[in-house]
One Martini backbone bead per residue (centre of mass of N, CA, C, O) as a GRO file, in nm:
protein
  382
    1UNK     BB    1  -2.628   2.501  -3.377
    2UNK     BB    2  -2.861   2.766  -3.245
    3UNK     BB    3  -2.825   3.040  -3.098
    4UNK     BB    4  -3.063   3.194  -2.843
    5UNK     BB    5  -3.110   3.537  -2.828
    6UNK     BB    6  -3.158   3.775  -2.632
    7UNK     BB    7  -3.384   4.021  -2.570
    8UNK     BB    8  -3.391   4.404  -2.494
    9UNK     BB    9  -3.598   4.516  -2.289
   10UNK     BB   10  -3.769   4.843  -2.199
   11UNK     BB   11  -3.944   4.978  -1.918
   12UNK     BB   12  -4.158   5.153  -1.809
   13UNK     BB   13  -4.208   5.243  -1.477
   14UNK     BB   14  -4.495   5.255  -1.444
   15UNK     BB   15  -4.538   4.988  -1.548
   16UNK     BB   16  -4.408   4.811  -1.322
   17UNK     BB   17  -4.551   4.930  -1.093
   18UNK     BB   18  -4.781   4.771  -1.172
   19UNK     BB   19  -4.702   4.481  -1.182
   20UNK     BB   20  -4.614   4.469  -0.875
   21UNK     BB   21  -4.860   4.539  -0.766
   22UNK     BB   22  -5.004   4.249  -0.872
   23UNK     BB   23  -4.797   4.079  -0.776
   24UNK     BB   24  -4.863   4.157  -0.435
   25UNK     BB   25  -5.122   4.128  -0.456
   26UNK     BB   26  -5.444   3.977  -0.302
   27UNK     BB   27  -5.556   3.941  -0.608
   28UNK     BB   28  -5.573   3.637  -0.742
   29UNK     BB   29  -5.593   3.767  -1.041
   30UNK     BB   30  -5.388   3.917  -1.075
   31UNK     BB   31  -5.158   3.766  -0.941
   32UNK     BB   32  -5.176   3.556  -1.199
   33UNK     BB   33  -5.125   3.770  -1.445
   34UNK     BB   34  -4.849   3.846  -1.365
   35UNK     BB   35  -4.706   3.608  -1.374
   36UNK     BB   36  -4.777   3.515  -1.634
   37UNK     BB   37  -4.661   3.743  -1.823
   38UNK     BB   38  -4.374   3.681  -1.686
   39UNK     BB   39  -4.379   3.375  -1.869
   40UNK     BB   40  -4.422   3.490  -2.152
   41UNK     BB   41  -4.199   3.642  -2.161
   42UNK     BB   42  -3.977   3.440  -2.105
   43UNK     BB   43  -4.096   3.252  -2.346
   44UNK     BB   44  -3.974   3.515  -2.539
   45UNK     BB   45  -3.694   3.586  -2.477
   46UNK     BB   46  -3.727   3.832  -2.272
   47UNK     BB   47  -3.524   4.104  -2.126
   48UNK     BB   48  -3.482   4.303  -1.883
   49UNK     BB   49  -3.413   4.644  -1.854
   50UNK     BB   50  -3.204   4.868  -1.648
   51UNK     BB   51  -3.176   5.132  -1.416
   52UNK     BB   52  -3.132   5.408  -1.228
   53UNK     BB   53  -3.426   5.561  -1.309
   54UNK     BB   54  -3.602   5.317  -1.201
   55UNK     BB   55  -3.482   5.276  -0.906
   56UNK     BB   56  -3.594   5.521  -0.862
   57UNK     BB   57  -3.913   5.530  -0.898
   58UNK     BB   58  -3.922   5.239  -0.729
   59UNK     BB   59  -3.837   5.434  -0.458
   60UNK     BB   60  -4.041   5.662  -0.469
   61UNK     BB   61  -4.158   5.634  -0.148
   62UNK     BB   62  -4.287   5.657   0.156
   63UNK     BB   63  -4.362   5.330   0.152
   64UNK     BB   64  -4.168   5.112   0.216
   65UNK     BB   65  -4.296   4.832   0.147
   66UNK     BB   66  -4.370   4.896  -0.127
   67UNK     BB   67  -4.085   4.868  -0.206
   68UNK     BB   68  -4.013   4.630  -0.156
   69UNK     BB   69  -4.193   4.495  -0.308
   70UNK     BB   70  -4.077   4.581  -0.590
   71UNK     BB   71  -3.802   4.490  -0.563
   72UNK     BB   72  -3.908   4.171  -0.557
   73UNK     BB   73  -4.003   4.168  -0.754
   74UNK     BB   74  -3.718   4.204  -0.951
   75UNK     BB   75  -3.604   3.950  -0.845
   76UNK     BB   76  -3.799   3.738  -1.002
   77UNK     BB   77  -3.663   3.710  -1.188
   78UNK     BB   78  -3.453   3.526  -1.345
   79UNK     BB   79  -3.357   3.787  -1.560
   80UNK     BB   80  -3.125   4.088  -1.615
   81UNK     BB   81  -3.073   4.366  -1.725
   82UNK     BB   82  -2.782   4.646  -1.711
   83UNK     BB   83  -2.652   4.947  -1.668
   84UNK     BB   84  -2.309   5.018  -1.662
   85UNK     BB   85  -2.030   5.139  -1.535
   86UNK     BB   86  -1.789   5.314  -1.673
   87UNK     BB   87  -1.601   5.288  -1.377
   88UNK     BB   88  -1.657   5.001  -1.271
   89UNK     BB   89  -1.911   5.087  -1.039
   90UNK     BB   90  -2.090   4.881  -0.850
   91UNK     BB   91  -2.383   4.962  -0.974
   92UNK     BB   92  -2.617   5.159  -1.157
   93UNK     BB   93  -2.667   5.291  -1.449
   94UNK     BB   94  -2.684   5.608  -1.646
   95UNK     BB   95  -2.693   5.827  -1.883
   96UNK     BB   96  -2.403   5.885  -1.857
   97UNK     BB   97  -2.309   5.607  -1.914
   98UNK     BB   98  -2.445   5.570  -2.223
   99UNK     BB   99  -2.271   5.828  -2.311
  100UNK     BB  100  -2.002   5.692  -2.258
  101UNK     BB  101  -2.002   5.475  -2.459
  102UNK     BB  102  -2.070   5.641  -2.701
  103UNK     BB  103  -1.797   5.800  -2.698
  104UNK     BB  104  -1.583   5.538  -2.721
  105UNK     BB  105  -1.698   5.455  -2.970
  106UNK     BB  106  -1.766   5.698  -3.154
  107UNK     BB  107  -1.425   5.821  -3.157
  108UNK     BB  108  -1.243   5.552  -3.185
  109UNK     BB  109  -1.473   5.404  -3.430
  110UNK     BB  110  -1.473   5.564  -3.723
  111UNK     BB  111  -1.476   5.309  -3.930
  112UNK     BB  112  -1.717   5.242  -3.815
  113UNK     BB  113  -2.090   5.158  -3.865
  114UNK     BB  114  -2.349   5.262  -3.709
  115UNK     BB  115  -2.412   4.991  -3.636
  116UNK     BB  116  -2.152   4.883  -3.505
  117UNK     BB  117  -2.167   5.117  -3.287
  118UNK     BB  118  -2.374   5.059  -3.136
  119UNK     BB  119  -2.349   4.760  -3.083
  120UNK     BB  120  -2.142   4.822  -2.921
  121UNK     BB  121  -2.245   4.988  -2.690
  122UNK     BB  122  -2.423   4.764  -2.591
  123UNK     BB  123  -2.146   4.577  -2.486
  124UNK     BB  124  -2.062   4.819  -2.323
  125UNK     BB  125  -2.344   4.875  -2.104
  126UNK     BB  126  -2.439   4.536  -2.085
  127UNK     BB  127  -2.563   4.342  -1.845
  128UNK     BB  128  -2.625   3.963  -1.753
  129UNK     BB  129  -2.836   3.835  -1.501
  130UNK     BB  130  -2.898   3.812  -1.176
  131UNK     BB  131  -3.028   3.978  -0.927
  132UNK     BB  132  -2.809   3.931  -0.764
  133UNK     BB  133  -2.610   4.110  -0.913
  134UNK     BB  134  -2.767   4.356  -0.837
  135UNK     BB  135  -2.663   4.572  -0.543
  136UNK     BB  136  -2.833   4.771  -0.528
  137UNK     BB  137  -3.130   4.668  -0.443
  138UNK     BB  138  -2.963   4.613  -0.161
  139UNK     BB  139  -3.014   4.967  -0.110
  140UNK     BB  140  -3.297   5.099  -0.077
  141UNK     BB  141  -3.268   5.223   0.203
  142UNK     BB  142  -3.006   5.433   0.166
  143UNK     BB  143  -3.189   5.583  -0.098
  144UNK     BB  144  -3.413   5.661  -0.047
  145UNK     BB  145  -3.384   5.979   0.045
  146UNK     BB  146  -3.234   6.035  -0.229
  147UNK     BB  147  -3.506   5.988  -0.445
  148UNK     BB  148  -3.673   6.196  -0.296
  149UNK     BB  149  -3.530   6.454  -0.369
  150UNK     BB  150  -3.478   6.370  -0.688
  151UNK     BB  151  -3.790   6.443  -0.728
  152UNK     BB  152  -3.791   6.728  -0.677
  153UNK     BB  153  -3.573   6.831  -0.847
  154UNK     BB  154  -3.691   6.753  -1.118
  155UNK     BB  155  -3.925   6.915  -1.115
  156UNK     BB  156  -3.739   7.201  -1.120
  157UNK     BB  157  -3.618   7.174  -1.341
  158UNK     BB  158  -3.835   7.089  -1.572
  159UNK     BB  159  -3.946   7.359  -1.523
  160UNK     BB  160  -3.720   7.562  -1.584
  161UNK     BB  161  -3.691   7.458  -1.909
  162UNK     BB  162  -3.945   7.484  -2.007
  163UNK     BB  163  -3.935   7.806  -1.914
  164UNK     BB  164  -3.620   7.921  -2.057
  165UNK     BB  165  -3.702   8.048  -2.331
  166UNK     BB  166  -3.617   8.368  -2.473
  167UNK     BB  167  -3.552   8.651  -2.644
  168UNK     BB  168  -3.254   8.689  -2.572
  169UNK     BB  169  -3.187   8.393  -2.734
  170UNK     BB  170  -3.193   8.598  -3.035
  171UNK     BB  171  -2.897   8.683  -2.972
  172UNK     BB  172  -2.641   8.840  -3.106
  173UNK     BB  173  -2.320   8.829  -2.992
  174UNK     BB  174  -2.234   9.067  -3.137
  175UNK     BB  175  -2.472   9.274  -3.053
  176UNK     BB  176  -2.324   9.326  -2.752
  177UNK     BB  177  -2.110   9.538  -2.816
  178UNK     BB  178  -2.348   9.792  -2.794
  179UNK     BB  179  -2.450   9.718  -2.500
  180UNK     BB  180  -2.475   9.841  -2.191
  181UNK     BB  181  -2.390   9.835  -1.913
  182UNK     BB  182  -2.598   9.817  -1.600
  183UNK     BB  183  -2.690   9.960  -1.378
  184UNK     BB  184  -2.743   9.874  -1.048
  185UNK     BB  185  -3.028   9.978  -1.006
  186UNK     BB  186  -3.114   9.838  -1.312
  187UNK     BB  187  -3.055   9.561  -1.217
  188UNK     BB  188  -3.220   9.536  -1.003
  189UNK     BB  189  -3.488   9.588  -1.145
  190UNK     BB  190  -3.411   9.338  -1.359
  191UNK     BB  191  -3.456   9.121  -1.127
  192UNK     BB  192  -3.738   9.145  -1.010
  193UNK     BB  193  -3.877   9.082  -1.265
  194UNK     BB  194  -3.759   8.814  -1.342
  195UNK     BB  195  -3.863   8.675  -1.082
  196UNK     BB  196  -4.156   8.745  -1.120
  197UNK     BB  197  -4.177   8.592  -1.416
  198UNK     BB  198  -4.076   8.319  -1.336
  199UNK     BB  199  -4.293   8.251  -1.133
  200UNK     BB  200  -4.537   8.257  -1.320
  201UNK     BB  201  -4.409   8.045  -1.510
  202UNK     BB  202  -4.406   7.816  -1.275
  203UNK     BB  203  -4.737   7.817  -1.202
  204UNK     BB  204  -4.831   7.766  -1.506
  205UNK     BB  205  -4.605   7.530  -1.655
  206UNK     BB  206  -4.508   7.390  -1.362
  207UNK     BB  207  -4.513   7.169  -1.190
  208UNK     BB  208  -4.768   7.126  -0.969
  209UNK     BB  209  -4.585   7.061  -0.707
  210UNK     BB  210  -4.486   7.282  -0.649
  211UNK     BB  211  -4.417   7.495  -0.349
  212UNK     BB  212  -4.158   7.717  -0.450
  213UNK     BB  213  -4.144   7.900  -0.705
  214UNK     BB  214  -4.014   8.170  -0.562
  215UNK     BB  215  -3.765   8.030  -0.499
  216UNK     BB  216  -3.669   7.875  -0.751
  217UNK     BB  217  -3.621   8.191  -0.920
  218UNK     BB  218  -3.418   8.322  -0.702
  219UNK     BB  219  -3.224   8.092  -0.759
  220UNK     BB  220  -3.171   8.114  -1.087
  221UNK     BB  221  -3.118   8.418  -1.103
  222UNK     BB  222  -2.868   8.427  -0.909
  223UNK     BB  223  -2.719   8.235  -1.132
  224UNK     BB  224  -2.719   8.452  -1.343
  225UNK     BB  225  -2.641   8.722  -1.249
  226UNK     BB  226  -2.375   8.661  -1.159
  227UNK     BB  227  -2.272   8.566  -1.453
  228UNK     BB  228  -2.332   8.864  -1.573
  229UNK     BB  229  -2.144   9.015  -1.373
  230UNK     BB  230  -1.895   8.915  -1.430
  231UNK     BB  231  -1.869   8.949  -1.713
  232UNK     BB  232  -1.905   9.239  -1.711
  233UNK     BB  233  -1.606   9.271  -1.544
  234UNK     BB  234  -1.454   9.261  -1.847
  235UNK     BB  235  -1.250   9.426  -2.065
  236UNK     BB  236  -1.369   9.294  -2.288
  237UNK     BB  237  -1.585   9.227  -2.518
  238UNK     BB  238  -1.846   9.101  -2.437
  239UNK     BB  239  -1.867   8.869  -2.609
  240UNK     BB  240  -1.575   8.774  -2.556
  241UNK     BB  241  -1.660   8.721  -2.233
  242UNK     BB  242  -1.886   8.506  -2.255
  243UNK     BB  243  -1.761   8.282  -2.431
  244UNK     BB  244  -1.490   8.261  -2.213
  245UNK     BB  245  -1.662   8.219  -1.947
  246UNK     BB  246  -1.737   7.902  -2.068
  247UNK     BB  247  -1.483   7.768  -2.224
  248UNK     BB  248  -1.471   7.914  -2.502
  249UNK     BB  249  -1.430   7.992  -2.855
  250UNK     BB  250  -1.523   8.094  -3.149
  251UNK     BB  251  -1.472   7.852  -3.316
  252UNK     BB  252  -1.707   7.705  -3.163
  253UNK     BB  253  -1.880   7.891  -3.337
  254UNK     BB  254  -2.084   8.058  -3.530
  255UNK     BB  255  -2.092   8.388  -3.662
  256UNK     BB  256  -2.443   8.365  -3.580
  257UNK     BB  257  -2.418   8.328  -3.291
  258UNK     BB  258  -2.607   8.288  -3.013
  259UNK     BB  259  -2.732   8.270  -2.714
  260UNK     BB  260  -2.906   8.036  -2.692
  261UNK     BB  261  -2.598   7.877  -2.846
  262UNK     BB  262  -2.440   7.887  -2.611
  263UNK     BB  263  -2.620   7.751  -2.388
  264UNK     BB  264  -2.623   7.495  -2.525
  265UNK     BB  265  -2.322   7.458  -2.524
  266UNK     BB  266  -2.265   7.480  -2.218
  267UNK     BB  267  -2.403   7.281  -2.191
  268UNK     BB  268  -2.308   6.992  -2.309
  269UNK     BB  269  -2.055   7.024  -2.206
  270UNK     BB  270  -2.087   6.968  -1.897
  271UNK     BB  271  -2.234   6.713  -1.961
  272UNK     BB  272  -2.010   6.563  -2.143
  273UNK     BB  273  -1.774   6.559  -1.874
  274UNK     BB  274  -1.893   6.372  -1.688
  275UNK     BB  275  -1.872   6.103  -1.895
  276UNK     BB  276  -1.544   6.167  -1.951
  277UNK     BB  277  -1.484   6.115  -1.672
  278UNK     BB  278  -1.520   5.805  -1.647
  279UNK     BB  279  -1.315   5.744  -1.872
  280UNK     BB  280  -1.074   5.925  -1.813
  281UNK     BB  281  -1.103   6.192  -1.969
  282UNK     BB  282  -1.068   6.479  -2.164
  283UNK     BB  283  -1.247   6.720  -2.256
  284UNK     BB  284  -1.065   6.908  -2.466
  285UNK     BB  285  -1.006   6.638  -2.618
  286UNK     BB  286  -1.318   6.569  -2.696
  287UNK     BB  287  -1.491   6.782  -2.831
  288UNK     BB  288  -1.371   6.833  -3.119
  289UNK     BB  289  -1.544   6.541  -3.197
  290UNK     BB  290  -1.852   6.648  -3.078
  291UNK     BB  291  -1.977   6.943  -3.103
  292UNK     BB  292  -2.113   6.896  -3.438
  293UNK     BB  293  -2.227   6.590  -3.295
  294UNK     BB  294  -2.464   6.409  -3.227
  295UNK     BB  295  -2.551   6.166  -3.036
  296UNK     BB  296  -2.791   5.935  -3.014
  297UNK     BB  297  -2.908   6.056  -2.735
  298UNK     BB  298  -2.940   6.324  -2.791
  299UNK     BB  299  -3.159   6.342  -3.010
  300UNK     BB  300  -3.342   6.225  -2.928
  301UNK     BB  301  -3.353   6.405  -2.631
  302UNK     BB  302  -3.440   6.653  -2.829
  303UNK     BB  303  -3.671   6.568  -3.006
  304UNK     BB  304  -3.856   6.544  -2.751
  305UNK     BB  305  -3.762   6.862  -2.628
  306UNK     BB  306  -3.942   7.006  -2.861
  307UNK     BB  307  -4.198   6.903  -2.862
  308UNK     BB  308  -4.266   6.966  -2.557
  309UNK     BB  309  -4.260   7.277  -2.591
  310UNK     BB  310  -4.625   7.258  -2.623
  311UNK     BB  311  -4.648   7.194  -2.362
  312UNK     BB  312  -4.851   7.287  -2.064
  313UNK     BB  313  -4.690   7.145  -1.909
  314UNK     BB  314  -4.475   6.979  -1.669
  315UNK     BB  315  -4.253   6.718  -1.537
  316UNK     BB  316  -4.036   6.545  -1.335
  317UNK     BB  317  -4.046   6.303  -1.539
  318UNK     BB  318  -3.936   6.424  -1.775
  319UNK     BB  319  -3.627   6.299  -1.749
  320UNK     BB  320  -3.664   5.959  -1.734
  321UNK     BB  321  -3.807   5.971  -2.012
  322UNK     BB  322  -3.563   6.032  -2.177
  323UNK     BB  323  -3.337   5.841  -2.063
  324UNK     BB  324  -3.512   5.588  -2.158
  325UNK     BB  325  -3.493   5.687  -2.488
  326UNK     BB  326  -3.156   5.637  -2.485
  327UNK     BB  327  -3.181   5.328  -2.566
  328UNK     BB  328  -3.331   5.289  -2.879
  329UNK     BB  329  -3.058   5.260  -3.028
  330UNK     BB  330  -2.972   4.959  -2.836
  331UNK     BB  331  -3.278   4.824  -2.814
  332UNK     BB  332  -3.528   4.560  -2.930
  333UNK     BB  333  -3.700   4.767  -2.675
  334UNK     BB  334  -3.903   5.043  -2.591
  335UNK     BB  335  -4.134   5.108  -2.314
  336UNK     BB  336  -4.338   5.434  -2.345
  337UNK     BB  337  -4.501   5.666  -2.291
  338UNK     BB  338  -4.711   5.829  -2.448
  339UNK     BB  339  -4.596   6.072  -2.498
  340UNK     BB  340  -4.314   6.025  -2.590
  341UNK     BB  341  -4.429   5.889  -2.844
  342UNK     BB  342  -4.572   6.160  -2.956
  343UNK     BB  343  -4.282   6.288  -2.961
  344UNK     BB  344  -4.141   6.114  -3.137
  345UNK     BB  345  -4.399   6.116  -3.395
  346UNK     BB  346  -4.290   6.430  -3.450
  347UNK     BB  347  -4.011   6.365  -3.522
  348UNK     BB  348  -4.029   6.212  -3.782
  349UNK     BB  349  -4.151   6.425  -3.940
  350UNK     BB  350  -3.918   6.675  -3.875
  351UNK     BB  351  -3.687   6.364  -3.872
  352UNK     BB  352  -3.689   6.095  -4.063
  353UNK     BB  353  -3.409   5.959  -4.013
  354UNK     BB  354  -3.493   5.907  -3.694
  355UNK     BB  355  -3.683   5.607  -3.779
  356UNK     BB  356  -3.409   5.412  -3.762
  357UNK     BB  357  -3.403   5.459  -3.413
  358UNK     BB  358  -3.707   5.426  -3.337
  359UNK     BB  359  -3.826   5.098  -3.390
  360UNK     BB  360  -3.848   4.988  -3.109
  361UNK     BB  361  -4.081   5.130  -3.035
  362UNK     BB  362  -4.349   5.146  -2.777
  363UNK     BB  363  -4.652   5.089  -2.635
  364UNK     BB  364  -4.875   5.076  -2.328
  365UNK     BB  365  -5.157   5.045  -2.118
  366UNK     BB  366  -5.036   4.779  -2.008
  367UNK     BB  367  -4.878   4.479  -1.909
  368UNK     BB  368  -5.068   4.275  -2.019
  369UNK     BB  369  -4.973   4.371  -2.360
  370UNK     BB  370  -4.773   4.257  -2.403
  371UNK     BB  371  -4.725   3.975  -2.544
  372UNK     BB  372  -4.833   4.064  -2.788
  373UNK     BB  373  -4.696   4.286  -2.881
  374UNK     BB  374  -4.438   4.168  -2.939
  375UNK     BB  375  -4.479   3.964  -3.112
  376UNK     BB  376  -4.556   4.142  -3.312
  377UNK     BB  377  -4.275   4.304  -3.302
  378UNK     BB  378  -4.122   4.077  -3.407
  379UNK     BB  379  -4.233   4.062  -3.678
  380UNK     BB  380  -4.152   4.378  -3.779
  381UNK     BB  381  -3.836   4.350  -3.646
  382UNK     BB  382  -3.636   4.120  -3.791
   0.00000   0.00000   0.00000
C-alpha cells in the first residue's frame, strides 16, 4: 500500500492576510468562500508552510483584534509545516534558519547530488504539526511591538540598499594605494555633501512611508564615514587597510576585485556568520567552502534583486519577499507576489540554469484560485 505524502506550500503573506480577512468577516458568502478554498486545499493534500517572515507581517497591524483575527485563522489549519530553528529554539525559523540548514548540507554533504542536498535541507529545516505545536502563535501580543518596530525598519534598509550602489563601488582595490587620504575641512565637505546625496536619493527612490529620510542618511554616513576614517588611520597601505579592517586577505578577493566586491563580500560574510552562528560553528572554519559558491537561497535572492535594481522606489515588504522566494528551491509549491515573480521571469532569461529551481514558484491574484491553479501546477510538474 502506498503512503499519500503531504505536498508542502508556501503563500505570500498579502495572501494569507486576505484569505484571512474573508475567513473572520461577517460577509456570509466570503466566509464560505474562505472555508471551501481550505477544504479544497486539505483535500489536495496540500500543507500551508510558515515561517518568522510571516508571523512578522500577519503582526504588523495597529489593530490588536486583527491580528489575532489573523492568528486564529491559522490555527483553523487542521495541520501546518514551520521552519524549524537551527538551535534548537522552539521558535518560528527565518532566512538565517534556511541558510543554516543549507550550510549543514551543502558543506558536509560534498558527495551528495543536489537533488539530494535539497531533499536534506528541507528535512533539515521543516517540522510539521498541528498548529499548537507552534508556541510562537500564541506570542503574538508580546512580539506585536517589535514586529511593528522591525516593520520601519526594514523600510530603512530596503531604502538604503535600492541605492547603495554608486560609482565608487567600480574602484579597483589596488588603485586605492595612489590616492591621498583627504584632510579634515575635505572630509567635512565629503560628508555633508554625501548626506545630502543620500537624503535625495531616499526621498526619490526610496520606500514612501519613510518619515526621516535624512535622520536615515545621516545615520548611515556617519557610519560609512567611521569605517573610512579608522581605516584612512592605518599605516599599511590604504588597498591592504580596506581589506585586513573587514577581517579578509588578499588571496579572499581576486586580483581585479573592486570596493564593490569588497563590499559584497563583507555583508555576505557577516549575513552567512550569524546563521553559522546557529549551528554553534566558526564563520572562519566555514568561509573557505562557502566564499566562492553562492548556496541556493543566497543565488534566489540575489538575482531577484538585480532584476529589482530597475525598480522605481523600493518597499519594505521586498525583504520578506526575498525570504519568502529562498524557500523555492526546497518546497513543491511557492506562491510570491507578481513583482517578484516577474523579477524571477527576468532572471531565468538572465541566468537559465536557475530555472530548475524555481520550478515551484508561481502567483494567484486572490486566495480564492488557489484550488485550480495548483491542480493544474500538480499535473505540470509531478
Amino acid at each position: 500500500m502506498s503512503i499519500i505524502q503531504p505536498k508542502f506550500i508556501a503563500i505570500d503573506s498579502s495572501i494569507l492576510i486576505n484569505w484571512a480577512g474573508d475567513a473572520n468577516s461577517n460577509d456570509i458568502k466570503r466566509k464560505k468562500r474562505a472555508i471551501t478554498v481550505l477544504e479544497e486545499i486539505i483535500s489536495q493534500n496540500w500543507v500551508p508552510v510558515i515561517c518568522w517572515h510571516h508571523f512578522e507581517e500577519l503582526a504588523r497591524h495597529a489593530e490588536e483584534s486583527l491580528i489575532a483575527s489573523r492568528i486564529e485563522f491559522l490555527k483553523s489549519f487542521p495541520m501546518l509545516a514551520w521552519i524549524w530553528r537551527a538551535d534548537g529554539y522552539d521558535f518560528l525559523g527565518s532566512i538565517v534558519d534556511v541558510v543554516s540548514a543549507e550550510i549543514q548540507i551543502f558543506v558536509s554533504k560534498q558527495e551528495m547530488s543536489k537533488d539530494e542536498k535539497r531533499a536534506c535541507v528541507r528535512s533539515c529545516m521543516l517540522r510539521f504539526g498541528k498548529p499548537k505545536d507552534i508556541p510562537t502563535l500564541a506570542l503574538w501580543k508580546e512580539l506585536h511591538p517589535y514586529c511593528i518596530a522591525m516593520g520601519k525598519r526594514q523600510q530603512e534598509i530596503s531604502s538604503v540598499c535600492h541605492i547603495s550602489s554608486n560609482e565608487q563601488d567600480k574602484t579597483l582595490l589596488s588603485e586605492l594605494d595612489s590616492k591621498s587620504v583627504m584632510e579634515t575641512e575635505q572630509a567635512r565637505q565629503a560628508y555633508i555633501s554625501e548626506v545630502s546625496s543620500v537624503t535625495n536619493e531616499l526621498i526619490a527612490k526610496g520606500d514612501k512611508r519613510l518619515d526621516n529620510p535624512e535622520e536615515i542618511s545621516r545615520s548611515f554616513c556617519d557610519q560609512v564615514f567611521s569605517e573610512v576614517q579608522g581605516i584612512s588611520n592605518c599605516k599599511s597601505k590604504l588597498s591592504e587597510s580596506f581589506i585586513n579592517h573587514f577581517g579578509f586577505s588578499k588571496c579572499d578577493l581576486p586580483d581585479n576585485a573592486t570596493l564593490g566586491d569588497l563590499k559584497k563580500a563583507v555583508v555576505r560574510r557577516q549575513q552567512l556568520e550569524i546563521s553559522v552562528r546557529q549551528l554553534g560553528l566558526n564563520i572562519d572554519e566555514v568561509w573557505p567552502k562557502l566564499k566562492n559558491h553562492l548556496l541556493p537561497s543566497e543565488e534566489i535572492i540575489s538575482e531577484i534583486r538585480i532584476s529589482r535594481k530597475n525598480a522605481l522606489r523600493s518597499s519594505g515588504s521586498d525583504i520578506n519577499d526575498d525570504y519568502l522566494a529562498s524557500l523555492i528551491p526546497y518546497l513543491d509549491a511557492v506562491l510570491v507576489d507578481k513583482r517578484t515573480y516577474e523579477y524571477l521571469r527576468q532572471a531565468s532569461i538572465r541566468n537559465p540554469h536557475l530555472f530548475s529551481s524555481i520550478k515551484s514558484i508561481f502567483k494567484a491574484g486572490a486566495y480564492y484560485q488557489l484550488p485550480e491553479i495548483l491542480v493544474q501546477f500538480r499535473g505540470q510538474h509531478t
